[in-house]
C-alpha positions as CSV (number, residue, x, y, z in Angstrom):
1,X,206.5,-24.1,64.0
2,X,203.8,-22.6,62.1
3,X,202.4,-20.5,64.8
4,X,205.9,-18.8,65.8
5,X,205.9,-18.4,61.8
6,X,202.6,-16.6,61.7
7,X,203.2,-14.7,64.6
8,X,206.4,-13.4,63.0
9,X,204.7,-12.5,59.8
10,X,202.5,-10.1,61.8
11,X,204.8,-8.8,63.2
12,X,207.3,-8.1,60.2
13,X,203.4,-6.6,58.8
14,X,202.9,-4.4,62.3
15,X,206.6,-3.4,61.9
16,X,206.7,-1.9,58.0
17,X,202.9,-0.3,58.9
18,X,204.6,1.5,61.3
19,X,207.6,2.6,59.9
20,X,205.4,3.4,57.1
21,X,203.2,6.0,58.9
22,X,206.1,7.2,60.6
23,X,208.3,7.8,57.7
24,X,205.1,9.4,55.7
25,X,203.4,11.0,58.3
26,X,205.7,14.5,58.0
27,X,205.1,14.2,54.2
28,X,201.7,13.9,54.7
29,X,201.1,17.0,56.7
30,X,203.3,19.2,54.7
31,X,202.0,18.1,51.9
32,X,198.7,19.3,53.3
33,X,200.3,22.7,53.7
34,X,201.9,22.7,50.2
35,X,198.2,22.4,49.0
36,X,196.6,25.4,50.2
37,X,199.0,27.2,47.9
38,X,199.7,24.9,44.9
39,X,198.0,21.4,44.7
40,X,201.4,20.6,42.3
41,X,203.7,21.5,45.2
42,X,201.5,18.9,47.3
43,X,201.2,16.4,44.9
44,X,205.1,16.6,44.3
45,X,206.2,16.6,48.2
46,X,203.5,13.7,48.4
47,X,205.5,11.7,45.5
48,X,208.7,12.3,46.9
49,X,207.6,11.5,50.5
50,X,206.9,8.0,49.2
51,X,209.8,7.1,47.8
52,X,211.5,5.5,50.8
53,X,208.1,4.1,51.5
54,X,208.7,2.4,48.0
55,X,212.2,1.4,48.7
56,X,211.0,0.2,51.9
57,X,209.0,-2.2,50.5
58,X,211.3,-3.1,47.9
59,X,214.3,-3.8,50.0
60,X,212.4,-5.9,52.6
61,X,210.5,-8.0,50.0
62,X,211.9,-11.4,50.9
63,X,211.6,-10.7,54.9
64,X,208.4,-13.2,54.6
65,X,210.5,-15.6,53.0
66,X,213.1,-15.6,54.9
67,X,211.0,-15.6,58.2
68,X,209.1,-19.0,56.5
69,X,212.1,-20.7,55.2
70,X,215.5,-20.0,57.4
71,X,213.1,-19.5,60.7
72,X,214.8,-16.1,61.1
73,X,213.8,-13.7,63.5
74,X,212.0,-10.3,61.9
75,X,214.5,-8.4,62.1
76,X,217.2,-10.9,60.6
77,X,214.8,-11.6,58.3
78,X,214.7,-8.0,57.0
79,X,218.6,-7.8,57.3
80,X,219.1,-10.6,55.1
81,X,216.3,-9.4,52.8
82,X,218.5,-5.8,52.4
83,X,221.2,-8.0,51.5
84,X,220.0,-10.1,49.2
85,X,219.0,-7.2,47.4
86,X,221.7,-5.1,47.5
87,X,223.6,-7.9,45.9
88,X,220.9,-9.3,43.3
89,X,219.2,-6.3,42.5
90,X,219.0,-6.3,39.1
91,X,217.9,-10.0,39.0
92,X,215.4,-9.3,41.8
93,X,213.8,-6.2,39.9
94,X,213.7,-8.3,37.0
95,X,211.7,-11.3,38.5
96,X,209.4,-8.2,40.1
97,X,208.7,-6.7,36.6
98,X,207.3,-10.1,35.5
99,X,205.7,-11.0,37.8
100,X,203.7,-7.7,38.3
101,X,203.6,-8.0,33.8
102,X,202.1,-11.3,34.3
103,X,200.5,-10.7,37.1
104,X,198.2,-8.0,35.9
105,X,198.5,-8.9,31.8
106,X,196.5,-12.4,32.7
107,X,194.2,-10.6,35.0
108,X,193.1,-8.7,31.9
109,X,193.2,-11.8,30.4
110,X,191.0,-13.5,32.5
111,X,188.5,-10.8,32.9
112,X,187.5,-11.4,29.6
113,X,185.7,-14.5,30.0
114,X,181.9,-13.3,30.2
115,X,180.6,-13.7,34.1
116,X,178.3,-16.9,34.4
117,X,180.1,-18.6,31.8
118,X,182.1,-21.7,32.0
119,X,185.1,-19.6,31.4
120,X,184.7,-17.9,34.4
121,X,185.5,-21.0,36.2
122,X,188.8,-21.5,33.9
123,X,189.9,-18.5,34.6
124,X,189.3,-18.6,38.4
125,X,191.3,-22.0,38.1
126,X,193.9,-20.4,35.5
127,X,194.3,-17.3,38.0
128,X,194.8,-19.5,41.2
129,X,197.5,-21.7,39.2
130,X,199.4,-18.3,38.0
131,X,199.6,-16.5,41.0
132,X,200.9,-19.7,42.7
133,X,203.6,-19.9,40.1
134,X,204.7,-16.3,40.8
135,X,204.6,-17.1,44.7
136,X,206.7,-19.7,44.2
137,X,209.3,-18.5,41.8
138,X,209.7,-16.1,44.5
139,X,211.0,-18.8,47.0
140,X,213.1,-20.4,44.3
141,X,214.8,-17.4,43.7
142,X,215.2,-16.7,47.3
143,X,216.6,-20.5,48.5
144,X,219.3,-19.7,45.4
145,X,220.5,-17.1,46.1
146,X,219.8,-17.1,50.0
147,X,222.7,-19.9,49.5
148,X,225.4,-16.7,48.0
149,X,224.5,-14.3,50.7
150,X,227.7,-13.7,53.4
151,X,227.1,-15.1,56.7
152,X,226.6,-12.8,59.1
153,X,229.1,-12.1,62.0
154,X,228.4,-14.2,65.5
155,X,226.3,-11.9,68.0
156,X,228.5,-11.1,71.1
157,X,227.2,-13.5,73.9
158,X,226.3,-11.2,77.3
C-alpha cells in the first residue's frame, strides 16, 4: 500500500511541476520582453502570470490527502481536492491562514533561542511538535468534510 502511495505522490508532484512550467512558461518569456522596455511592465505580467500558478496550488492542496487516505488515483485525487474547495473555501483559507500565521510566527519564535543553548533543543522539539499539529489538522479537516463532498457519477464501463 505504501509504495503505490508514494508513487502516486510523485506523480501528483511531476504532474503540478509540469503544469506549472507550462502554464508560466509564456509569462516568463514575455515577461522577459516587457523588461527591456519597463522592468514594471515585467514585473506586473510576471505577477499576473502566477496567479493561476497560485490557484493551482490552492485548489489541489488536499490531492496528497486524498491520494494517502481514500487511495484515490492522482487525478481523482485532484478532482476531489477542486471540490472540496469549491465547497469549503472559506473554511479551508481559514485553516491556511493559521497555519502559515503559526507556522511562521513560532519560527520566529523559535529562532530566538541562542544557537548552542539548551533552548535550541526545545525549540527543535517545539518546532517538530507544531508542524505535526498543522499536518495533522490538515487531515482532520479533510476526513470531515471529505465525508460532505457529492459522490461522483459511476465511470462508463468499456
Amino acid at each position: 500500500e505504501w509504495p503505490r502511495a508514494l508513487f502516486k505522490l510523485i506523480a501528483l508532484v511531476f504532474l503540478v511541476l509540469t503544469m506549472g512550467v507550462m502554464a508560466s512558461f509564456p509569462f516568463f518569456c514575455l515577461s522577459m520582453f516587457a523588461a527591456l522596455f519597463s522592468i514594471n511592465l515585467a514585473t506586473l505580467i510576471w505577477f499576473v502570470g502566477a496567479m493561476p500558478l497560485m490557484a493551482q496550488i490552492l485548489y489541489g492542496f488536499f490531492a496528497p490527502h486524498g491520494v494517502l487516505l481514500q487511495a484515490r488515483p492522482v487525478l481523482a485525487a485532484w478532482r476531489e481536492s477542486l471540490g472540496l474547495m469549491r465547497q469549503h473555501l472559506a473554511p479551508a483559507l481559514g485553516l491556511l491562514l493559521v497555519i502559515y500565521l503559526v507556522g511562521n510566527g513560532l519560527t520566529v519564535l523559535w529562532q530566538i533561542a541562542d544557537d548552542g543553548s539548551w533552548l535550541t533543543l526545545v525549540s527543535i522539539v517545539g518546532h517538530g511538535f507544531v508542524s505535526t499539529a498543522l499536518a495533522a489538522a490538515t487531515f482532520i479537516f479533510y476526513r470531515d468534510r471529505y465525508a460532505t463532498l457529492p459522490e461522483p457519477p459511476p465511470s462508463p464501463q468499456t
